[in-house]
PQR file of N, CA, C, O and H, with PARSE charges and radii, in Angstrom:
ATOM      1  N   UNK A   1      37.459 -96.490 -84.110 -0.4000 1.5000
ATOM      2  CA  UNK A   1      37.824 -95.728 -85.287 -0.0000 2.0000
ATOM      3  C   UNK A   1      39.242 -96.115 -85.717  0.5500 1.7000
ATOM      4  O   UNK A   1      40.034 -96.684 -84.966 -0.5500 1.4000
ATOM      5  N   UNK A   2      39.479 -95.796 -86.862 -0.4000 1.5000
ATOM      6  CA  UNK A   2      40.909 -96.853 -87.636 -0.0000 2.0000
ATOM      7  C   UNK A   2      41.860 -95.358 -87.402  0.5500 1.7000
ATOM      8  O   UNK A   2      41.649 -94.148 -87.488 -0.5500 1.4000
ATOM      9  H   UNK A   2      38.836 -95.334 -87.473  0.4000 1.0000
ATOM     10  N   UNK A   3      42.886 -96.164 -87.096 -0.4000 1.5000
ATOM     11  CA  UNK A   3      44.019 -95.006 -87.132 -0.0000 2.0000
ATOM     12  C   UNK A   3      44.307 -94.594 -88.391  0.5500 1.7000
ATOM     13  O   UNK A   3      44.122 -95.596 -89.081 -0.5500 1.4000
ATOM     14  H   UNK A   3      43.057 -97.147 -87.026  0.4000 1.0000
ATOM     15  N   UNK A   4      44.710 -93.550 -89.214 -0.4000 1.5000
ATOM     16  CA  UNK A   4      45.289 -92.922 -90.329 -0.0000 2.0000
ATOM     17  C   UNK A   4      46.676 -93.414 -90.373  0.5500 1.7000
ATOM     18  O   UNK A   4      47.546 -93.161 -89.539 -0.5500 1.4000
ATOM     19  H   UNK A   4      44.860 -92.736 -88.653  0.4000 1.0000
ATOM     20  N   UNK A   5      46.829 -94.331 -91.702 -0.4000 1.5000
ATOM     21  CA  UNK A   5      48.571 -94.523 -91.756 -0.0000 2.0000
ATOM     22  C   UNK A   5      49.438 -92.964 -91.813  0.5500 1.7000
ATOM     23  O   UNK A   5      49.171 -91.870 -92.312 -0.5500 1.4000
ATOM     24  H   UNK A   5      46.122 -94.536 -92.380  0.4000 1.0000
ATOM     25  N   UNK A   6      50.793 -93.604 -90.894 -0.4000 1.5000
ATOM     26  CA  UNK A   6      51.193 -92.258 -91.186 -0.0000 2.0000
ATOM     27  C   UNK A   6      52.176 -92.230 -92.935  0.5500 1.7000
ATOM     28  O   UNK A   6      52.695 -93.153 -93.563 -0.5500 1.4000
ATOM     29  H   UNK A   6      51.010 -94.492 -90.489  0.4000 1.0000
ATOM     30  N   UNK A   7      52.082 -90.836 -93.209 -0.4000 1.5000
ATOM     31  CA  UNK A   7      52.277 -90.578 -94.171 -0.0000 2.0000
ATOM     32  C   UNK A   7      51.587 -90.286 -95.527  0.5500 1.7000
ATOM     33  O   UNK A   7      51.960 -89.889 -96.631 -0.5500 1.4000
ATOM     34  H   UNK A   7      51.660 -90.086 -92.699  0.4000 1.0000
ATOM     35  N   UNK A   8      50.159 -90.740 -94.833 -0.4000 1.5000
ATOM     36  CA  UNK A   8      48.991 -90.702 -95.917 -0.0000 2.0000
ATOM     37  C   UNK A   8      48.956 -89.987 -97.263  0.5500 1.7000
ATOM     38  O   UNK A   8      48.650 -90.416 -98.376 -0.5500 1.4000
ATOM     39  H   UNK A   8      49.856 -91.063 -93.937  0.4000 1.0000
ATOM     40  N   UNK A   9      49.378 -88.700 -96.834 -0.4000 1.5000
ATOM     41  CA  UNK A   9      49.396 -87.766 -98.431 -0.0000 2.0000
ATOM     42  C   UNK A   9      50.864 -87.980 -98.888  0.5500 1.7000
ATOM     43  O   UNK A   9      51.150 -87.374 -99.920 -0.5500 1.4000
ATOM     44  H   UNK A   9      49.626 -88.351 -95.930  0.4000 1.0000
ATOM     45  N   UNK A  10      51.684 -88.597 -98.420 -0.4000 1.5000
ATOM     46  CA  UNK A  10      52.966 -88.906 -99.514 -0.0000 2.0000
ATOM     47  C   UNK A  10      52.796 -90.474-100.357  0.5500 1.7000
ATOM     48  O   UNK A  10      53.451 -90.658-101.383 -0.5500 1.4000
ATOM     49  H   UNK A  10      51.452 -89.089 -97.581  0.4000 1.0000
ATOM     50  N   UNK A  11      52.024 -91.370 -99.914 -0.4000 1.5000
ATOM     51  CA  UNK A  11      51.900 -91.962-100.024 -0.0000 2.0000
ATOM     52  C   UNK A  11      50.937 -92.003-100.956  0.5500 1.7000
ATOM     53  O   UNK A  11      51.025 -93.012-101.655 -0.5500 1.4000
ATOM     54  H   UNK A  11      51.492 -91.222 -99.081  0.4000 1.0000
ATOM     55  N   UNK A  12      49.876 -91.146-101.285 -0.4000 1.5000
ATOM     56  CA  UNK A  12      49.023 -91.184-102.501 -0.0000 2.0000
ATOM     57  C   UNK A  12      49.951 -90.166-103.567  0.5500 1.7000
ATOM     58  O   UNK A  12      49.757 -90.320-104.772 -0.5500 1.4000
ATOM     59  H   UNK A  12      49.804 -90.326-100.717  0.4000 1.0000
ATOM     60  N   UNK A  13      50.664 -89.432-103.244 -0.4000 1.5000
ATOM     61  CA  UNK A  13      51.423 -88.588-104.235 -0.0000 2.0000
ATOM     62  C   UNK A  13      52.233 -89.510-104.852  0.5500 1.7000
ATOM     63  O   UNK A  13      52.207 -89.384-106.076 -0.5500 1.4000
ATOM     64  H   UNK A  13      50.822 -89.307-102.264  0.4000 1.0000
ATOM     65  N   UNK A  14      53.267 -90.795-104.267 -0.4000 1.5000
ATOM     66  CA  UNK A  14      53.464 -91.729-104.370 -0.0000 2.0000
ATOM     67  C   UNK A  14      52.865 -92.569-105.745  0.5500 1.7000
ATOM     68  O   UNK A  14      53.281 -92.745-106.890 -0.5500 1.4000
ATOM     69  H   UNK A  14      53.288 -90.898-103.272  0.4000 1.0000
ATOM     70  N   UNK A  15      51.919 -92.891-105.145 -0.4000 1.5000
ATOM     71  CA  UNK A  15      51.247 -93.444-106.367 -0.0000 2.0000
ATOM     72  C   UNK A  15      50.393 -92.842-107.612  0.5500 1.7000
ATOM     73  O   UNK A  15      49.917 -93.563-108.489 -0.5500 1.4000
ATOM     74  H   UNK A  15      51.581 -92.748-104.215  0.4000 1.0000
ATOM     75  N   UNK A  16      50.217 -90.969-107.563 -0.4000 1.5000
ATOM     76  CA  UNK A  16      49.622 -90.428-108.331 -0.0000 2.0000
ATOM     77  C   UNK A  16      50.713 -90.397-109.560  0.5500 1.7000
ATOM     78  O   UNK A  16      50.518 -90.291-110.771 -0.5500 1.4000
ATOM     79  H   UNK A  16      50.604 -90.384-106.851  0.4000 1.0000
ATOM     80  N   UNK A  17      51.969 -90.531-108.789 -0.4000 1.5000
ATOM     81  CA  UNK A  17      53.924 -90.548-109.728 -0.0000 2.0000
ATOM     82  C   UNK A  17      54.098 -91.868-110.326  0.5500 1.7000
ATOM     83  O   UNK A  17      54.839 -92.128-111.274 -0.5500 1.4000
ATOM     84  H   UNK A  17      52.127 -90.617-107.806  0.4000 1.0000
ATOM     85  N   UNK A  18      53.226 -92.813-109.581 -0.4000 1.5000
ATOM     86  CA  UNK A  18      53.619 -94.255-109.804 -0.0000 2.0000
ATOM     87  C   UNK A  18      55.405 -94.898-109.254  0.5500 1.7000
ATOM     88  O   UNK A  18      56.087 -95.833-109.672 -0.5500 1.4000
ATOM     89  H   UNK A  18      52.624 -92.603-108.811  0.4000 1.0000
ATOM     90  N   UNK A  19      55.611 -93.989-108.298 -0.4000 1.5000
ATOM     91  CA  UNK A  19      56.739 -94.300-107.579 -0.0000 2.0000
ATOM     92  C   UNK A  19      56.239 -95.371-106.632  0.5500 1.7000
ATOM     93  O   UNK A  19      55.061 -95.284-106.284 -0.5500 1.4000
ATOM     94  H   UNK A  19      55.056 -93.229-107.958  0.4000 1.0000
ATOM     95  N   UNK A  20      57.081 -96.518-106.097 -0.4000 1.5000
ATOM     96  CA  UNK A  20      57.041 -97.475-105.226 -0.0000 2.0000
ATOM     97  C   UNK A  20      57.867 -97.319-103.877  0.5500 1.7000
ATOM     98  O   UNK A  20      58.792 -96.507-103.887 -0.5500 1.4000
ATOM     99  H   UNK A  20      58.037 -96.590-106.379  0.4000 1.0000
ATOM    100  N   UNK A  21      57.573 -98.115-102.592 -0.4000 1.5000
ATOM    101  CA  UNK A  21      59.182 -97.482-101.737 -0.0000 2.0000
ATOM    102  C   UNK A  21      59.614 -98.251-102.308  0.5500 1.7000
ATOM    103  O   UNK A  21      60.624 -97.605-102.586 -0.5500 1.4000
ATOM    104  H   UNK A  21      56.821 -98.774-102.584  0.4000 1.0000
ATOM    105  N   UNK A  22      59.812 -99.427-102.925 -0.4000 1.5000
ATOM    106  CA  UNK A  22      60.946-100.047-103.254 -0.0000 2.0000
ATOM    107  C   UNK A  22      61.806 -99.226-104.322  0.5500 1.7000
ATOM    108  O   UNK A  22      63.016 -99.399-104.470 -0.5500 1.4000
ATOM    109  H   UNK A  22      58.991 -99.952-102.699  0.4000 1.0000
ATOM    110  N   UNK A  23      61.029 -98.299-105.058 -0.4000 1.5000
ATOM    111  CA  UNK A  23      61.544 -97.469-106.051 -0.0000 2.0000
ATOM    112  C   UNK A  23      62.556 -96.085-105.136  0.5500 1.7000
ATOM    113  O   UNK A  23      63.604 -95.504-105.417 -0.5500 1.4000
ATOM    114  H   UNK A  23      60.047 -98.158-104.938  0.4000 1.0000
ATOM    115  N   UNK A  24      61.482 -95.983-103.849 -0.4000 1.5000
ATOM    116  CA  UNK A  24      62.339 -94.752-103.146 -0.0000 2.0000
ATOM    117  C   UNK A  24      63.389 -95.397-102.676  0.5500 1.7000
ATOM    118  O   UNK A  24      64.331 -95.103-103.413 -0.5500 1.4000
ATOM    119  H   UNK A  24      60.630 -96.455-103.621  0.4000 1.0000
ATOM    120  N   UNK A  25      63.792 -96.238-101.707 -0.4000 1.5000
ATOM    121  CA  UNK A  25      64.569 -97.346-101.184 -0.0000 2.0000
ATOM    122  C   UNK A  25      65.659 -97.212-101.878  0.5500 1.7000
ATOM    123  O   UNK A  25      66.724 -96.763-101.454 -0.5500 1.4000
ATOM    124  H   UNK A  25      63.027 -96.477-101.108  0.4000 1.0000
ATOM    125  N   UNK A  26      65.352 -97.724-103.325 -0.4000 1.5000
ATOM    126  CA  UNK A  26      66.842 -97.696-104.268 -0.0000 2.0000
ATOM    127  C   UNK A  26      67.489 -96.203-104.342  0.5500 1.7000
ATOM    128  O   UNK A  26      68.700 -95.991-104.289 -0.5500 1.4000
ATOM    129  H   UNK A  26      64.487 -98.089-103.670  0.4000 1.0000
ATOM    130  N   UNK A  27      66.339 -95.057-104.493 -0.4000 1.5000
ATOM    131  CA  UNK A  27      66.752 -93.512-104.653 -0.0000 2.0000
ATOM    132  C   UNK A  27      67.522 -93.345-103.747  0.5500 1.7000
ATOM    133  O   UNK A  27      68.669 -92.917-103.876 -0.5500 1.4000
ATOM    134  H   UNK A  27      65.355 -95.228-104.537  0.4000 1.0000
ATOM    135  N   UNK A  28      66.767 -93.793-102.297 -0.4000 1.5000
ATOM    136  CA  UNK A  28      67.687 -93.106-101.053 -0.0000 2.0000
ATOM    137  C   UNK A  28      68.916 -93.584-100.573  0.5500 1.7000
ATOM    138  O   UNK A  28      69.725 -92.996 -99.855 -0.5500 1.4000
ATOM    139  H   UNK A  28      65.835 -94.140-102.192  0.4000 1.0000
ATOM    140  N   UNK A  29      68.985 -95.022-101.175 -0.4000 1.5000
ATOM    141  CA  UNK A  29      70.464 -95.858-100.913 -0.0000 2.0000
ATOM    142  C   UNK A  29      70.189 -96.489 -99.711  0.5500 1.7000
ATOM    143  O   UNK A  29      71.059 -96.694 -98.864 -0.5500 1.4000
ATOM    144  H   UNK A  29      68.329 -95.500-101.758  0.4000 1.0000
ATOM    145  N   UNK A  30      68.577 -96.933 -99.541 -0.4000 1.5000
ATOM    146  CA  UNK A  30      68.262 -97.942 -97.660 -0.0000 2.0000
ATOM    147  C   UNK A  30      67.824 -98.979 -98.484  0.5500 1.7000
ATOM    148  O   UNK A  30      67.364 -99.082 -99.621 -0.5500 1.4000
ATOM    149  H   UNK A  30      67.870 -96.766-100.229  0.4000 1.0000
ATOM    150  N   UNK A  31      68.166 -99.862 -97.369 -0.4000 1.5000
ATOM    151  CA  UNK A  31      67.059-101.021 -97.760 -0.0000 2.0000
ATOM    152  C   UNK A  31      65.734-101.022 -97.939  0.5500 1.7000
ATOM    153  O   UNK A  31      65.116 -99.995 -97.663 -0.5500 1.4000
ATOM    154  H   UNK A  31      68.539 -99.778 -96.445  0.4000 1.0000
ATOM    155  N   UNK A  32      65.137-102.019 -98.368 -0.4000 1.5000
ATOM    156  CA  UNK A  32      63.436-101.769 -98.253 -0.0000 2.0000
ATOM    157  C   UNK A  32      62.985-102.225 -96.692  0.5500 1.7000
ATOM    158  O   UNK A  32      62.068-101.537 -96.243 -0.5500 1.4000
ATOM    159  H   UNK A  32      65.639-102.853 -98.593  0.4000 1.0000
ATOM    160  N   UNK A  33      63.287-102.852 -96.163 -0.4000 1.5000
ATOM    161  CA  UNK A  33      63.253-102.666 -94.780 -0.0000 2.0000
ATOM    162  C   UNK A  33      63.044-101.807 -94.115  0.5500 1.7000
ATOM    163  O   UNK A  33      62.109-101.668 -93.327 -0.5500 1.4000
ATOM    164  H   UNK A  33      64.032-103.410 -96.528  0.4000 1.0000
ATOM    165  N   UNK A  34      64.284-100.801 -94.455 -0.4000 1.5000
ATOM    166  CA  UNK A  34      64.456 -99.236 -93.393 -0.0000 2.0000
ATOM    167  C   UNK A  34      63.125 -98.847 -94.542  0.5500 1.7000
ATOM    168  O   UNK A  34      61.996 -98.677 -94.082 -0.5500 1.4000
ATOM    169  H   UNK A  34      65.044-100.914 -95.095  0.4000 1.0000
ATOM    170  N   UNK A  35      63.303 -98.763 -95.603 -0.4000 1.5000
ATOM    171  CA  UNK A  35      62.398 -97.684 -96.075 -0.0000 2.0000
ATOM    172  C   UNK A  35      60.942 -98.081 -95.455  0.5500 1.7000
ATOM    173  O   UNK A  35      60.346 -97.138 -94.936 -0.5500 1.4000
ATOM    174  H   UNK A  35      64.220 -98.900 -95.977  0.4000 1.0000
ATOM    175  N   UNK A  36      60.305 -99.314 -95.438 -0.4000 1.5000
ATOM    176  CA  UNK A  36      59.036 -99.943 -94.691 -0.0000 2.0000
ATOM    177  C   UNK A  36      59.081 -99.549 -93.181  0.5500 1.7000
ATOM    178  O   UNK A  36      57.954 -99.560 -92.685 -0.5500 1.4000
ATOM    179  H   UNK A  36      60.790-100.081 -95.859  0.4000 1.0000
ATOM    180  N   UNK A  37      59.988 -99.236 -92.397 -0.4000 1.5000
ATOM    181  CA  UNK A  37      60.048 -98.560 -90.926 -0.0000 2.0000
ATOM    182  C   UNK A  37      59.860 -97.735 -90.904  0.5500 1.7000
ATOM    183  O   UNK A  37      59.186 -97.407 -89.928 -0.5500 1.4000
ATOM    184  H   UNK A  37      60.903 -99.227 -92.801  0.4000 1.0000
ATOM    185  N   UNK A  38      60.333 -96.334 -92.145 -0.4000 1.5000
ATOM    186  CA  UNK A  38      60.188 -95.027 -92.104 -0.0000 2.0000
ATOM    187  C   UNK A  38      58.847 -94.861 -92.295  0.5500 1.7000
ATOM    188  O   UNK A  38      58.216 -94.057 -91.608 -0.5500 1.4000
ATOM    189  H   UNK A  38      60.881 -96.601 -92.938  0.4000 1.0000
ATOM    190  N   UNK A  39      58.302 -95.565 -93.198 -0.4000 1.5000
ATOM    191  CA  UNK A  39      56.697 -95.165 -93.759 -0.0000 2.0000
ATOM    192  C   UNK A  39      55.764 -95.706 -92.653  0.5500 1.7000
ATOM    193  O   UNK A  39      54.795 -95.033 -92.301 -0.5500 1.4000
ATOM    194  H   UNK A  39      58.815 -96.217 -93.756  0.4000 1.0000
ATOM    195  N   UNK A  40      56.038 -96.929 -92.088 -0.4000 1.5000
ATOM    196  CA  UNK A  40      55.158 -97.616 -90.824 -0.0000 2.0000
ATOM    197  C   UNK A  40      55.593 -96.014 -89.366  0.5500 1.7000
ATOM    198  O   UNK A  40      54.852 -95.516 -88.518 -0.5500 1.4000
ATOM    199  H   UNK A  40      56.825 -97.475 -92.374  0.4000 1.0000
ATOM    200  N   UNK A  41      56.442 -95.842 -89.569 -0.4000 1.5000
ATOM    201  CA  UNK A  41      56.475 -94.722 -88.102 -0.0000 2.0000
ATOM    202  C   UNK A  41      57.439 -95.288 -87.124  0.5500 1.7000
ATOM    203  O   UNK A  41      57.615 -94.800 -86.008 -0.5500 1.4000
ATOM    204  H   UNK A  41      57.044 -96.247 -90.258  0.4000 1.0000
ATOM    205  N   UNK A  42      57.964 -96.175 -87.511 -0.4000 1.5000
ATOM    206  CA  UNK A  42      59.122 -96.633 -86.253 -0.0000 2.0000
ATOM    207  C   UNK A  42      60.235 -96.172 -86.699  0.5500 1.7000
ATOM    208  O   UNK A  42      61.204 -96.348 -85.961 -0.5500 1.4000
ATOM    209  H   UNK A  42      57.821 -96.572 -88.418  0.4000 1.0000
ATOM    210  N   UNK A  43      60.432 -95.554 -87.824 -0.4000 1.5000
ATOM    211  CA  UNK A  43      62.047 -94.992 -87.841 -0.0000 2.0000
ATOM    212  C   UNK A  43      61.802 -93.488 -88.907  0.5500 1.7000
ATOM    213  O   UNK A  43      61.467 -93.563 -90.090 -0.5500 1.4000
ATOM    214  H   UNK A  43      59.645 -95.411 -88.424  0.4000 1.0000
ATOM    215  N   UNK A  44      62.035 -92.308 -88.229 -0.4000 1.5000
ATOM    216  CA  UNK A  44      61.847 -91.183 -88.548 -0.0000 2.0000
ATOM    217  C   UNK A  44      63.112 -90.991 -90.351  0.5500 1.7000
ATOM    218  O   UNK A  44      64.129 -91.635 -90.607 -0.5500 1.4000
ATOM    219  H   UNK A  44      62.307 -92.247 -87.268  0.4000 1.0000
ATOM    220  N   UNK A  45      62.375 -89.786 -91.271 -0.4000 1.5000
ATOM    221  CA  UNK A  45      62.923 -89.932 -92.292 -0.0000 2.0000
ATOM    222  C   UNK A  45      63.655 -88.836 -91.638  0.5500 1.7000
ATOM    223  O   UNK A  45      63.105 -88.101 -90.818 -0.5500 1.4000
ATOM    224  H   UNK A  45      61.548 -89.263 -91.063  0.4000 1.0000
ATOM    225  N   UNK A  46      65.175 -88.687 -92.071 -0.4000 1.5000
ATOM    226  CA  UNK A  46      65.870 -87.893 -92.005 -0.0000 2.0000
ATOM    227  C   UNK A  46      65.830 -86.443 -92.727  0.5500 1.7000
ATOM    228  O   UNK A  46      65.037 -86.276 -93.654 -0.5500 1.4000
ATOM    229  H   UNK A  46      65.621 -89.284 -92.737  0.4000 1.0000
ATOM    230  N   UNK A  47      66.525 -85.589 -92.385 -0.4000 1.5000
ATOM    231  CA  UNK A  47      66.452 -83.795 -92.925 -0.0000 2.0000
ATOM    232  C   UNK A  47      66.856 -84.423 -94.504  0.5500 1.7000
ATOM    233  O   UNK A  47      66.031 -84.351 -95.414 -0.5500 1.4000
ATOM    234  H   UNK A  47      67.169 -85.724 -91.632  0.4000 1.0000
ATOM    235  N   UNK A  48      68.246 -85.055 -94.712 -0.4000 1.5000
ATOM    236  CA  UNK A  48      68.874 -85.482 -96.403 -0.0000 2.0000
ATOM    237  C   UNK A  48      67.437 -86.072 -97.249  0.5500 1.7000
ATOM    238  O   UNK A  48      67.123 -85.775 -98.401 -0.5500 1.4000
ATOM    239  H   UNK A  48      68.917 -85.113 -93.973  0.4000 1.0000
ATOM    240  N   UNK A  49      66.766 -86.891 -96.406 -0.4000 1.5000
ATOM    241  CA  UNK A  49      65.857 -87.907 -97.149 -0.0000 2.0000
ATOM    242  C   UNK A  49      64.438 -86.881 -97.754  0.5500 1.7000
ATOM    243  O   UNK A  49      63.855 -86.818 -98.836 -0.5500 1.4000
ATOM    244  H   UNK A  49      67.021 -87.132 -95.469  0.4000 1.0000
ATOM    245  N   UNK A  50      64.285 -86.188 -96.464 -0.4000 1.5000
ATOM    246  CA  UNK A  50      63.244 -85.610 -96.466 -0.0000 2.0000
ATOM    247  C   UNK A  50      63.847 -84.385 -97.728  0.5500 1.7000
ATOM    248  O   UNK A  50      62.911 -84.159 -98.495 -0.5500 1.4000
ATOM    249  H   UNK A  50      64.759 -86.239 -95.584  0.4000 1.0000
ATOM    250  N   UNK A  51      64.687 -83.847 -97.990 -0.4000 1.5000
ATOM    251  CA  UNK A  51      65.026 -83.144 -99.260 -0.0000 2.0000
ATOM    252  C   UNK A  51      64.948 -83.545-100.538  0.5500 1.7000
ATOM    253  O   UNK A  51      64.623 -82.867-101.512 -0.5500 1.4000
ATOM    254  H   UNK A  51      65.448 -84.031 -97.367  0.4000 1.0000
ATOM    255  N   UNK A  52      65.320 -84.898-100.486 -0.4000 1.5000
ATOM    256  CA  UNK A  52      65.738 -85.737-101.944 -0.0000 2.0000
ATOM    257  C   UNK A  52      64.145 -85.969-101.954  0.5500 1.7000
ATOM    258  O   UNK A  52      63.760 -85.642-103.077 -0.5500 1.4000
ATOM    259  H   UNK A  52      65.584 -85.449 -99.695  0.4000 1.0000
ATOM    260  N   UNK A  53      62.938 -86.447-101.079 -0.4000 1.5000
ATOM    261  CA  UNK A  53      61.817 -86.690-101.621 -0.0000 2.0000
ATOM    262  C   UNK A  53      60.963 -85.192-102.409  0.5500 1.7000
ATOM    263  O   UNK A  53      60.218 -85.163-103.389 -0.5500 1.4000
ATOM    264  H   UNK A  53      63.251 -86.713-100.167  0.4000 1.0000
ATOM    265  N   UNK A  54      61.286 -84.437-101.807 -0.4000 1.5000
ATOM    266  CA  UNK A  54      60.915 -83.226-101.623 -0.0000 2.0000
ATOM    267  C   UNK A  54      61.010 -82.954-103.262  0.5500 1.7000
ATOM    268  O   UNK A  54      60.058 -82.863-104.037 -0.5500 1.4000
ATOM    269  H   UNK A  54      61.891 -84.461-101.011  0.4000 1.0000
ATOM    270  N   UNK A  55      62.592 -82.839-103.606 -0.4000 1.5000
ATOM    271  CA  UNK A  55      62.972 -82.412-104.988 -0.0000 2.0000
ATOM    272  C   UNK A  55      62.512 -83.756-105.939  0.5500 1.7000
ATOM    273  O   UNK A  55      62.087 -83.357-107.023 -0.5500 1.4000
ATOM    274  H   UNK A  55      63.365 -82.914-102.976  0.4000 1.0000
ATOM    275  N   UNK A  56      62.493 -84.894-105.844 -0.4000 1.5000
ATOM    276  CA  UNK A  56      61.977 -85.688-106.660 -0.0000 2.0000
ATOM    277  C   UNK A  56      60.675 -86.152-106.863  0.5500 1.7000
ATOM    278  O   UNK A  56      60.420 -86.986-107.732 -0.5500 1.4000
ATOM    279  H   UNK A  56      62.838 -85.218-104.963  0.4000 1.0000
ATOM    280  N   UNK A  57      59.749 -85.620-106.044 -0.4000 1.5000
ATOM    281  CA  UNK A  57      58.352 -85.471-106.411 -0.0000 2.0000
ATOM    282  C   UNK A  57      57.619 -84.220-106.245  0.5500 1.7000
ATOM    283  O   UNK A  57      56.401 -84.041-106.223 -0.5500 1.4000
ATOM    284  H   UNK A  57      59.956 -84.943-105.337  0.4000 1.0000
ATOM    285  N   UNK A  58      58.633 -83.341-106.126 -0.4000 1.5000
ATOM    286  CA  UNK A  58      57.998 -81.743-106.515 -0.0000 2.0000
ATOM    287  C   UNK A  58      57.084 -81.491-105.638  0.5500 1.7000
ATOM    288  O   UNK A  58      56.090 -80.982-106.156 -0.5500 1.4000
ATOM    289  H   UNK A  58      59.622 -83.487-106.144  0.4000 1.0000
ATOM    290  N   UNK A  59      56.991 -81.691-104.141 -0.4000 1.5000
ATOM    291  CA  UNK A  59      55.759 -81.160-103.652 -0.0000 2.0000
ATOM    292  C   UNK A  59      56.236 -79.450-102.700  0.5500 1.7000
ATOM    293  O   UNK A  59      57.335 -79.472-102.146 -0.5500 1.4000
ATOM    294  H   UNK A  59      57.799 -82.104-103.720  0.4000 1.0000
ATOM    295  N   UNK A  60      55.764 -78.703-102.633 -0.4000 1.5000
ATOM    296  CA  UNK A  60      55.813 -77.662-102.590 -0.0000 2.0000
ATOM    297  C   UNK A  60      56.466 -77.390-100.494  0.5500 1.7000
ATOM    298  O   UNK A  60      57.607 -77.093-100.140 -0.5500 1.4000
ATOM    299  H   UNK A  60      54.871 -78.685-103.083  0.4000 1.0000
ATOM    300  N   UNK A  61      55.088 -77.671 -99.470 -0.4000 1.5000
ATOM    301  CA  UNK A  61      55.572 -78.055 -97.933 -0.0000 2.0000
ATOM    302  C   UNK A  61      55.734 -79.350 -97.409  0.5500 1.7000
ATOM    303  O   UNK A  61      54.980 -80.320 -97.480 -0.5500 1.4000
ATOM    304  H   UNK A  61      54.161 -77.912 -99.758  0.4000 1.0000
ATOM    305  N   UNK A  62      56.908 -79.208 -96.835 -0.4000 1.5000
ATOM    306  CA  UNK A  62      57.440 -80.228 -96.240 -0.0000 2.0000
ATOM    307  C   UNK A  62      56.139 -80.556 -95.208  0.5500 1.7000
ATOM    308  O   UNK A  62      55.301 -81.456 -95.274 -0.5500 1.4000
ATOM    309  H   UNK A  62      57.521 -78.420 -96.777  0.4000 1.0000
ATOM    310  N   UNK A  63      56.281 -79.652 -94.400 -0.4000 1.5000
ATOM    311  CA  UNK A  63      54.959 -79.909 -93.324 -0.0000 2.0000
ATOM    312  C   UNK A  63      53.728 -80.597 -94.119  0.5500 1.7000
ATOM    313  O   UNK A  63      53.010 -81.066 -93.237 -0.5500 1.4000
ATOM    314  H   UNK A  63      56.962 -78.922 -94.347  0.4000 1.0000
ATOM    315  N   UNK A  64      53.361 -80.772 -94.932 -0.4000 1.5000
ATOM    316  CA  UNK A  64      52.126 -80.948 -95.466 -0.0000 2.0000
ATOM    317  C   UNK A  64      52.049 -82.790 -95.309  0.5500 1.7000
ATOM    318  O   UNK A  64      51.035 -83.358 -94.905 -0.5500 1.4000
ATOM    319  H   UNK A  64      53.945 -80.391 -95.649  0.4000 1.0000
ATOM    320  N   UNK A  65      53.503 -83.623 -95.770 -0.4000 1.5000
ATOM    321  CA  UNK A  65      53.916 -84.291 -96.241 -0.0000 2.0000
ATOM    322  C   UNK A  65      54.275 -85.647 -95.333  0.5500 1.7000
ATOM    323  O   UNK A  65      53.962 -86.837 -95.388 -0.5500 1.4000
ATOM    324  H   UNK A  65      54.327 -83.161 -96.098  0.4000 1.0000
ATOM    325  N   UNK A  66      55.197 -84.720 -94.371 -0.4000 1.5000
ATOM    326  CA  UNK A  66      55.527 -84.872 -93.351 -0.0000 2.0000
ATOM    327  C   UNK A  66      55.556 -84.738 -91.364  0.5500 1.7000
ATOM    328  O   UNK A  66      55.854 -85.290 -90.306 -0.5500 1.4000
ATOM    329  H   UNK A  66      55.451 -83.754 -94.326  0.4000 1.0000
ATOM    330  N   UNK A  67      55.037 -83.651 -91.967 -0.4000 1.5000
ATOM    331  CA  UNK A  67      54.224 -83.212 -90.178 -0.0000 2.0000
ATOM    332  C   UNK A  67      52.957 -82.982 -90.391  0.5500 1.7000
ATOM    333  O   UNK A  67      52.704 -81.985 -89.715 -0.5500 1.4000
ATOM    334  H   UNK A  67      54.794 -83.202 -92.827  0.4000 1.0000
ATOM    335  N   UNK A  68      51.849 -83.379 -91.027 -0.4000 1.5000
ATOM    336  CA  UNK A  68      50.633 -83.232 -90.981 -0.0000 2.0000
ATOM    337  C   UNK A  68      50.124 -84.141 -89.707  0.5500 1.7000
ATOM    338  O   UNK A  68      50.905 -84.933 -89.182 -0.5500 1.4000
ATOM    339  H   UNK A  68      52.054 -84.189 -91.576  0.4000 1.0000
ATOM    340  N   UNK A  69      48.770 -83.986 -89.235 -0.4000 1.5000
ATOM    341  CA  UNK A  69      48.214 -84.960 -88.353 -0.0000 2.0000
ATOM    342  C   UNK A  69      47.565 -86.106 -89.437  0.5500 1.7000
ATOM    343  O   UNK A  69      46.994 -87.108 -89.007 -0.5500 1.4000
ATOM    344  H   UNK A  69      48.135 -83.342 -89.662  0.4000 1.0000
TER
END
């Protein structure tokens, strides 16, 4: 059975906005690198990051987004 990328439902909200990470990347002030680590699961998004996504694509729980299984 295929593993679930993590981040799955930010990642279609993502594209329901037509936002890119390279588009978040520039928002958050990382490279696209770090931003491709955060979304692959090897480098956790921070409390700042996790706010600024929060307020710039309007989604309501963090948990939903971010700590879902």
């Amino acid at each position: 059975m295929a593993k679930a990328k993590p981040y799955a439902k930010l990642r279609a909200l993502m594209v329901e906005k037509g936002i890119t990470q390279g588009d978040l990347s520039k928002i958050l002030g990382i490279s696209r690198t770090a931003m491709s680590s955060k979304f692959t699961g090897r480098t956790p998004f921070t409390v700042k990051e996790i706010k600024l996504l929060k307020a710039l694509l309007g989604f309501e729980s963090v948990d939903d987004y971010f700590f879902a299984d």
